[in-house]
C-alpha positions in Angstrom: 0.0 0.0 0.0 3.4 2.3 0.5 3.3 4.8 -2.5 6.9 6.3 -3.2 7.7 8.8 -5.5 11.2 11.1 -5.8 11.8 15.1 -5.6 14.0 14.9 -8.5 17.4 16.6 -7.9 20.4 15.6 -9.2 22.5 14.0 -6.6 20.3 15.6 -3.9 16.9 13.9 -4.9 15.3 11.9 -2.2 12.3 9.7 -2.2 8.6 10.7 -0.1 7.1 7.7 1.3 3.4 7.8 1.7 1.5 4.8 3.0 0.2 3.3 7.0 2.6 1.9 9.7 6.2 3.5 7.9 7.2 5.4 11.2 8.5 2.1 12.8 10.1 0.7 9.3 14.0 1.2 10.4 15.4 0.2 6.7 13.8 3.5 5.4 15.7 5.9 7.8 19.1 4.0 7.8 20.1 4.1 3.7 20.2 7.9 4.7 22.3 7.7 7.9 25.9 8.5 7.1 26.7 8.6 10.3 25.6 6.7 14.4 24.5 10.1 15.7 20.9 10.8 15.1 19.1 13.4 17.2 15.4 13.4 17.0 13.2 16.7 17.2 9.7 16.4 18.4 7.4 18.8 20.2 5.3 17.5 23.4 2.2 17.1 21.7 4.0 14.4 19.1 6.7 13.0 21.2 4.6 10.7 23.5 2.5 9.6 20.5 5.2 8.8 18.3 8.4 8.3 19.9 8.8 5.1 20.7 8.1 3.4 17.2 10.9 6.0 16.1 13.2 4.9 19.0 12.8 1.6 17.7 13.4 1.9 14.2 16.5 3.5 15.1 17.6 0.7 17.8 21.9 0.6 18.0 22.6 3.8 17.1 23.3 6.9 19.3 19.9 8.6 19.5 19.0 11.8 21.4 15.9 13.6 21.4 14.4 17.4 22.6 11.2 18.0 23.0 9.8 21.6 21.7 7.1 23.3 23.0 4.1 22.7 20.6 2.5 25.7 18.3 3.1 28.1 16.0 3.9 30.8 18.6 7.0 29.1 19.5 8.6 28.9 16.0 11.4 31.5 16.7 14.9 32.2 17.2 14.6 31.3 20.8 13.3 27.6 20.5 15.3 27.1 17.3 18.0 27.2 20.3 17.2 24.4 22.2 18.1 22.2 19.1 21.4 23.8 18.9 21.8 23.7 22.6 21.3 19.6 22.3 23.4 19.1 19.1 25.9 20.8 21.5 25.6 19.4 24.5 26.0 15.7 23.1 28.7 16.9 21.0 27.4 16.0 17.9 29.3 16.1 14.5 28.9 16.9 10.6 28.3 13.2 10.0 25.1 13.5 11.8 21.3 13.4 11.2 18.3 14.9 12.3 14.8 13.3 12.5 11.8 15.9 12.3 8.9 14.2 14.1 5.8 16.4 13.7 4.0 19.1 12.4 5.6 21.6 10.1 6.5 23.9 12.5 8.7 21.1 13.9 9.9 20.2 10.4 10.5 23.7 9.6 12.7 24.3 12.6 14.3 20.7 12.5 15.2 21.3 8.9 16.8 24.9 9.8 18.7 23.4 12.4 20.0 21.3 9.9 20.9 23.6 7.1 23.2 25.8 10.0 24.3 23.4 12.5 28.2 23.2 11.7 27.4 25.0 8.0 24.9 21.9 7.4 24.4 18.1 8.6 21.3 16.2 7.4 17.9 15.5 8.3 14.6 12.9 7.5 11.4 14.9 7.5 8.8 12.4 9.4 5.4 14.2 9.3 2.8 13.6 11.6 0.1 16.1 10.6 -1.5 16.2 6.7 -0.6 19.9 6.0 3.1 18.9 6.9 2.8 15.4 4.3 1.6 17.5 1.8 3.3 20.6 1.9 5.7 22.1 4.3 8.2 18.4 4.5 8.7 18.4 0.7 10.5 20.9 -1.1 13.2 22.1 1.3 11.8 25.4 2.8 13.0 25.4 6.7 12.7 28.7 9.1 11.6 30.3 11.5 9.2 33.2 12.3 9.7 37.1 13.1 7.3 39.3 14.7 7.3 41.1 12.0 7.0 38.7 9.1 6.0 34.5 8.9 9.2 32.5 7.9 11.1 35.7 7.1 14.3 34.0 8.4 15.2 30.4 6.7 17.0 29.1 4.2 16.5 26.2 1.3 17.3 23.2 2.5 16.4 19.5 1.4 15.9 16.8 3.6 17.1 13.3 2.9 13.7 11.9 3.0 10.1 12.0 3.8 8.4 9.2 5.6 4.2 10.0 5.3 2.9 7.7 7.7 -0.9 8.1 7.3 -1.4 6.1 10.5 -0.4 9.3 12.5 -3.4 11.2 11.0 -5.5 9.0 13.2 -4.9 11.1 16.3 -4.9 14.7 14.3 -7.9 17.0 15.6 -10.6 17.6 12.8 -9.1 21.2 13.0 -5.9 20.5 12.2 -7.1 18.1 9.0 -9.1 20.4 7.9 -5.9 22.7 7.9 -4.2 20.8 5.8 -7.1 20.1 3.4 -6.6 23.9 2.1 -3.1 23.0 1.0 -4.6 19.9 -0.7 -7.2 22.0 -2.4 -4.2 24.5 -3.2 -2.8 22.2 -5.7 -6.1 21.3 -7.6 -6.3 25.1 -8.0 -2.7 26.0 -9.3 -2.6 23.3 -11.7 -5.0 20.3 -11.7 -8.7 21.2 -12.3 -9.5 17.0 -12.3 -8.1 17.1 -8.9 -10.0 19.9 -8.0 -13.3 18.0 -9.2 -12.3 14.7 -7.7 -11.6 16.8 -4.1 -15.3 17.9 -4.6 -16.5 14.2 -4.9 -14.7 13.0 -2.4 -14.5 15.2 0.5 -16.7 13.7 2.6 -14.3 10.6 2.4 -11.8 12.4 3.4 -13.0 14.5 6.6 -14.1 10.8 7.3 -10.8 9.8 7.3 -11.1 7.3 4.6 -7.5 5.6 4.2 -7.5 5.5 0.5 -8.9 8.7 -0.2 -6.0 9.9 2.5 -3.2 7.9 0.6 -4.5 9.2 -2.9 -4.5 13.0 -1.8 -1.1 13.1 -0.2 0.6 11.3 -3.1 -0.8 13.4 -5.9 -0.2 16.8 -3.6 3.4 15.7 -3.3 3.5 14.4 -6.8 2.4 17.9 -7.5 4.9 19.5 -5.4 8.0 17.4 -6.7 7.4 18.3 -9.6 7.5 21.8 -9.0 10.5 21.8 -7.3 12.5 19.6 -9.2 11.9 22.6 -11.9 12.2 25.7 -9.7 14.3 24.7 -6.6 14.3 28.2 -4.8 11.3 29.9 -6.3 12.9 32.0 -9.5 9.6 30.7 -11.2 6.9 28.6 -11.1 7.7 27.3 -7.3 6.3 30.7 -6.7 2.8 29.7 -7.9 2.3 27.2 -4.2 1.9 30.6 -2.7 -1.8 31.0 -3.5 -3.5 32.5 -1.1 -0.5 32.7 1.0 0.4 36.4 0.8 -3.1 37.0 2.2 -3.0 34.0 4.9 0.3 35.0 6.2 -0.8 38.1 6.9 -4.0 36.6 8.8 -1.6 34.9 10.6 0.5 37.4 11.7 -2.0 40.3 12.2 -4.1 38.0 14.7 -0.6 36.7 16.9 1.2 33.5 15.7 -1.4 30.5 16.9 -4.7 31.9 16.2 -5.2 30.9 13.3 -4.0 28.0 12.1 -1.7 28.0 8.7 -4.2 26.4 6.5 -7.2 28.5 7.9 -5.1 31.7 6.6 -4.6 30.3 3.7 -7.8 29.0 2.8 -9.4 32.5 3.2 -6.3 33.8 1.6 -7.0 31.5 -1.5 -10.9 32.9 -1.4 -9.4 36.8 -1.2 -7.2 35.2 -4.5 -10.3 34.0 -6.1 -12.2 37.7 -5.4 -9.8 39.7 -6.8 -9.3 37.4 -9.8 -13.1 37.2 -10.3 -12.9 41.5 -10.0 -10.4 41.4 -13.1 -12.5 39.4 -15.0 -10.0 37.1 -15.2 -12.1 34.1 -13.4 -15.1 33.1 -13.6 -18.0 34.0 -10.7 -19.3 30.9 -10.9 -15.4 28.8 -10.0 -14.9 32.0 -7.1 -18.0 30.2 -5.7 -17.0 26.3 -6.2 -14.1 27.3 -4.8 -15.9 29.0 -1.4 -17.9 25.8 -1.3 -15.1 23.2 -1.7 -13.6 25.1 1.0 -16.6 25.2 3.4 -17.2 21.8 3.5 -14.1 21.6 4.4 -14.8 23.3 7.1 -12.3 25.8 6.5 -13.0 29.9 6.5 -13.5 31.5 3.6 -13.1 35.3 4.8 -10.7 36.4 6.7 -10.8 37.7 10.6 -13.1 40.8 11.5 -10.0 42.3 13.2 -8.3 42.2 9.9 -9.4 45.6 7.8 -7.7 47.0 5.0 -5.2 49.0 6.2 -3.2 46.1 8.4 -3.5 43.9 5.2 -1.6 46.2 3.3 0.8 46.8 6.0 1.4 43.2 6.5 1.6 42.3 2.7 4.3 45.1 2.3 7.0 42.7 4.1 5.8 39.7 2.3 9.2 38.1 1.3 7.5 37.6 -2.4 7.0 41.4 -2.5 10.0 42.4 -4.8 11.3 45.9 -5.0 8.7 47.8 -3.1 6.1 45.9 -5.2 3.5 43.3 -3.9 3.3 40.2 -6.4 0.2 38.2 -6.0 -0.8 34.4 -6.9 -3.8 34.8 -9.0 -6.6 32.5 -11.1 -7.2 32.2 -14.5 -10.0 29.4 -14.2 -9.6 26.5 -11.6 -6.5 24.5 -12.3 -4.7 27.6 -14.2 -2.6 29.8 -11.7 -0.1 32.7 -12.5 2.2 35.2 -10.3 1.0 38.9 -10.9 2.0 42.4 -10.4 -0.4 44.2 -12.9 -3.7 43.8 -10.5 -5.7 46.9 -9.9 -4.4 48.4 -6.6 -8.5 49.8 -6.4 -9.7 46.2 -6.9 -7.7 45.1 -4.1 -8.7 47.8 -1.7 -12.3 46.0 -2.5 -11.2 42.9 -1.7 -9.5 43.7 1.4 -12.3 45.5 2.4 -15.1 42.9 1.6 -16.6 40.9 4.0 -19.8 38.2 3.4 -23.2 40.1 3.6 
């Protein structure tokens, strides 16, 4: 039932496993252990889950662990610290390896670890969460927060796997797998209408948890995903277009404090602002802005942003966007569902209406 496909990079590709019961599997973390020193990152939401099985797989070598504080509001500088402080502590050299057990905040903080620690040492992304096996452990992006600015400081930096076990989805919150839905509806959007349609069908199946419908989601996002990295590593092109919505949602994110709203609640209103001001341009139809709303709602997702949001902190937030380039806010906007492109030549008016609208 394991589905494994490769981020296609040269002599740094690596495969994604997606598939039930791969956590404890110790022959598909050891082909990528150059060395016995392994420490494991986990956050204390995770770690008593998970941790054992990992422990076990990884039986003979010298494994340490620490144990983050779990959310969002703790992806900073400070925290990033306390993995430093272990590598450190236990003396830990450049033949060494990382293991990112958890969300994406862990994975993103693991992998930046991993990037700096002695000018880079490697690290096996092991998602537990289905925003972080569809998105945030694939593709290399690793960082960490600002209060100014979401994942202003980071660097690209591939891991030297991805091990999707879909059995860990079992103890998400509905909240936090309906986050990760938006970046699963993300992809149908950018560049697979079919997707999009088979999402639509099949949604139900998948708030329900359905294993199959899980499996088939998470390897076509990440099929998806490869593919566009494999083309445009750091983001000089087409990369840029798995930013819908996310110019918009990281601003949500920030402007209401780091926690408050989940990543893929941002986003998913984000991608409905997207859709609006697309729609406003003519450029998309009204009729896919509101299969779009709907796909999103029954994923029981927002699809406007926060009241405490207006205009004015939007475009104050958006100014520091790390897409914005020279002074100038770039946007990822819709030419029909499935048909995605990055923008600079929007009607600042149009969005002022868009920032500004809220559902009758």
């Amino acid at each position: 039932m394991t589905k494994t496909l490769t981020v296609d990079l040269g002599d740094r590709s690596y495969p994604i496993h997606v598939g039930p019961g791969l956590i404890g599997e110790g022959e598909l973390y050891r082909p990528h252990l150059r060395g016995r020193q392994v420490m494991l990152v986990s956050n204390e939401t995770v770690a008593p889950l998970y941790l054992e099985p990992v422990l076990d797989a990884l039986s003979g070598l010298q494994v340490e662990r620490v144990i983050l504080p779990d959310g969002e509001q703790y992806k900073n500088l400070d925290t990033l610290n306390l993995i430093y402080d272990a590598l450190l502590e236990k003396r830990f050299n450049r033949s060494c390896c990382l293991v990112a057990l958890g969300g994406g905040v862990v994975g993103d903080m693991a992998g930046f670890a991993a990037a700096t620690y002695q000018r880079g040492v490697d690290f096996i992304q092991v998602p537990t969460t289905l925003l972080a096996q569809v998105d945030s452990s694939v593709g290399g992006k690793t960082g960490v927060n600002h209060r100014l600015g979401k994942n202003m400081i980071g660097a690209f930096y591939q891991p030297r796997a991805v091990l999707a076990d879909t059995d860990t989805l079992d103890t998400l919150d509905d909240r936090q797998l309906s986050a990760g839905l938006a970046e699963v509806i993300k992809y149908g959007l950018i560049q697979d209408a079919a997707f999009f349609a088979w999402l639509e069908q099949n949604m139900p199946r998948l708030l329900a948890r359905d294993s199959d419908a899980l499996i088939h989601a998470i390897e076509h996002s990440c099929r998806c995903k490869a593919e566009i990295v494999a083309a445009d590593e750091r983001e000089a092109g087409r990369r840029a277009l798995l930013n819908l919505g996310h110019t918009f949602g990281h601003a949500i994110e920030t402007g209401m404090g780091y926690g408050a709203w989940l990543h893929g609640e941002g986003v998913a209103a984000g991608m409905v602002m997207a859709a609006d001001l697309s729609a406003r341009h003519g450029w998309l139809e009204a009729g896919d802005v509101e299969r779009i709303r709907a796909l999103l709602r029954a994923a029981r997702l927002p699809v406007e942003p926060p009241a405490g949001m207006d205009r004015e902190r939007f475009l104050e937030l958006m100014a520091v966007d790390k897409k914005a380039v020279d002074g100038g806010l770039r946007l990822v906007l819709l030419d029909a569902i499935g048909a995605a492109r990055v923008r600079s030549d929007f009607d600042p008016a149009l969005l002022d209406l868009t920032l500004s609208a809220r559902a009758a």
